[in-house]
Every structure is written in C-alpha cells, then in structure tokens.
ZALOVEX-701637 format. One line per field, with one value per residue (C-alpha): residue in three letters; x, y, z. Coordinates in steps of 0.5 Angstrom, whole numbers. Each point is the difference from the previous one (the first is absolute). Example, Ala and Ser with C-alpha at 12.3 -4.5 7.8 and 13.67 -1.06 7.14 Angstrom:
<patis>
res c(Ala;Ser)
east c(25;2)
north c(-9;7)
up c(16;-2)
</patis>
This chain:
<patis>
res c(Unk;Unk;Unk;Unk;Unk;Unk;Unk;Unk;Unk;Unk;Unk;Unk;Unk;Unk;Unk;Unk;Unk;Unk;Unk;Unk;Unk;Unk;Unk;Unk;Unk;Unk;Unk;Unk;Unk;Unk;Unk;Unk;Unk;Unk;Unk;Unk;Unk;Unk;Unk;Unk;Unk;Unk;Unk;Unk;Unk;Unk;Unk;Unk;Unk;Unk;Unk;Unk;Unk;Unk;Unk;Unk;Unk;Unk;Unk;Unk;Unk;Unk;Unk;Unk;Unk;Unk;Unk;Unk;Unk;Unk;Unk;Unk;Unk;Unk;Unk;Unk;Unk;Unk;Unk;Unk;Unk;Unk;Unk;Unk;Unk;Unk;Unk;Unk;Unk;Unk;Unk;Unk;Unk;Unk;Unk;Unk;Unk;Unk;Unk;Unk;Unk;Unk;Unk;Unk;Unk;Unk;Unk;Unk;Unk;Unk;Unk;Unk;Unk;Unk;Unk;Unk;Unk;Unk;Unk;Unk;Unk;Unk;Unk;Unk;Unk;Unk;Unk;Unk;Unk;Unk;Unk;Unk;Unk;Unk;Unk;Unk;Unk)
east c(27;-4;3;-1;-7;-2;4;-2;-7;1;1;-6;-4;3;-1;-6;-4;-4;-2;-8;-1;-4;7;4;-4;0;8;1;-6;4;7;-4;-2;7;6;7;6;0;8;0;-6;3;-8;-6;3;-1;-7;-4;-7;4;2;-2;1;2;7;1;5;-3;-5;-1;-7;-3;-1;-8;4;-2;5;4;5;3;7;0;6;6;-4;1;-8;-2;-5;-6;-3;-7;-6;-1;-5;6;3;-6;-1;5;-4;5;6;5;6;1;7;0;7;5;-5;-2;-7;2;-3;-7;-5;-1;-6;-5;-1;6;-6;-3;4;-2;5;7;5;6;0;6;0;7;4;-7;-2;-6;-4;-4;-6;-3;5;0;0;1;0)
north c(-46;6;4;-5;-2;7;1;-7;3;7;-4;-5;6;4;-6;-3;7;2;7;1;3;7;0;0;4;6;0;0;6;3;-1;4;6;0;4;-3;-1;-7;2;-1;-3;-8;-2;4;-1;-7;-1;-3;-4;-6;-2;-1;7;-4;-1;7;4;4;-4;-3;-4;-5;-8;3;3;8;4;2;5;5;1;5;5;2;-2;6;3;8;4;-1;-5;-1;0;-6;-7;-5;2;1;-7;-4;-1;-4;3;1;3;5;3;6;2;4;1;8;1;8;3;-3;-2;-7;-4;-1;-7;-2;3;-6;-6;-3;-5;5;0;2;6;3;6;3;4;0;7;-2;6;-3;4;-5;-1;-7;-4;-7;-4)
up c(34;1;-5;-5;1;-2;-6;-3;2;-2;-7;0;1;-6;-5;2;1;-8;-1;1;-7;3;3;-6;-4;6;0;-8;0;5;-4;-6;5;1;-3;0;-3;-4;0;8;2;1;3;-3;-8;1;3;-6;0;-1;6;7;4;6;-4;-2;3;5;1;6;1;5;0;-2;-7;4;-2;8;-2;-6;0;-6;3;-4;-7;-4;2;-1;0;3;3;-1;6;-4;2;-2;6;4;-3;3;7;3;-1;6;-3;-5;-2;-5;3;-5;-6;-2;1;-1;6;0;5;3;-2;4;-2;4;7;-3;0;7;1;-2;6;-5;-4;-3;-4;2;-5;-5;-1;3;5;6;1;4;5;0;7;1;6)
</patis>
C-alpha cells in the first residue's frame, strides 16, 4: 500500500505543480548558453516558452513550481559551460546531472558553490576539471 501511495503522489505532484515563470525563463537562458547536439539531445531541443517547465523532460519542479532537479546527462552537450547566473539562478535545485556529455576539459563553475539546497551533482564522464574540490556532506 506503501508503494502505491508514493507513486500515485509522485504523479500528483508532477501534474499539479506549474512552472514559476523566472523559473522558466532561467532553463530556456540556460538551454541557449549551452551547446548540443540537436541530433542527440532528447530533452533540451524541446524546451520552448510555450509549455510548463514542469513537464519538460529533465526538469523536475516542486508543488511550489521551483525547479528540484536537472537531468541534462547523455544530451549531446560540448564545449563549455559558462559561470552563467541561469544556473546559479535556480536557487532550489537539489540534483543536478551533467554526466556523459563533453564539456572539453573546462573548469566546473562556481555558480554550482552557489546552489544551497544541491545534495546530488553528477559530473562523471563529462570532461568537466574540478578546481574546487568539490565536498558535500
């Protein structure tokens, strides 16, 4: 019965959260700092301004309409990824995964020292340099 309850809730609260528009327009900021393939990409090549950032693939948001989590592995991205204030932004974000794209070597941003609430960061396999040694308790 456990089991069940939790997934009807996690359903619940997927449909009945709606994207915070400084919410949305941080992820499509983000999405055109960024460079990917659109041939790859199965998520960020479909984010647009026209529907709820809640339902994007990817995105994760709380019943608030704050975005909780970033699924971004495995979507084609390269190069760098800039110290930008979209990232930074997202003041709520509790997961974050960059895993499996090629970001050639480059530094980790500090904006990540600024998400407050991030208890999951996935950078393996990304090309990403950690000059921060990174510590989460």
């Amino acid at each position: 019965m456990l089991l069940i309850f939790r997934i009807t809730n996690g359903f619940a609260h997927h449909a009945y959260s709606q994207c915070l528009e400084d919410q949305r327009t941080l992820l499509l900021e983000l999405r055109n700092e960024l460079m990917f393939s659109s041939t790859v990409s199965t998520k960020l090549v479909l984010w647009n301004h026209t529907q709820d950032c809640c339902s994007w693939e990817g995105a994760e948001c709380d019943g608030a309409g704050h975005v909780i989590s970033l699924q971004l592995n495995e979507e084609g991205i390269s190069g760098g990824i800039h110290n930008s204030s979209s990232l930074s932004g997202l003041r709520y974000l509790q997961k974050l995964n960059l895993a499996y794209n090629d970001f050639g070597g480059v530094q980790i941003p500090g904006g990540i020292l600024n998400l407050k609430h991030l208890t999951h960061l996935d950078l393996s396999n990304a090309g990403l340099v950690d000059r921060f040694q990174l510590k989460f308790h």
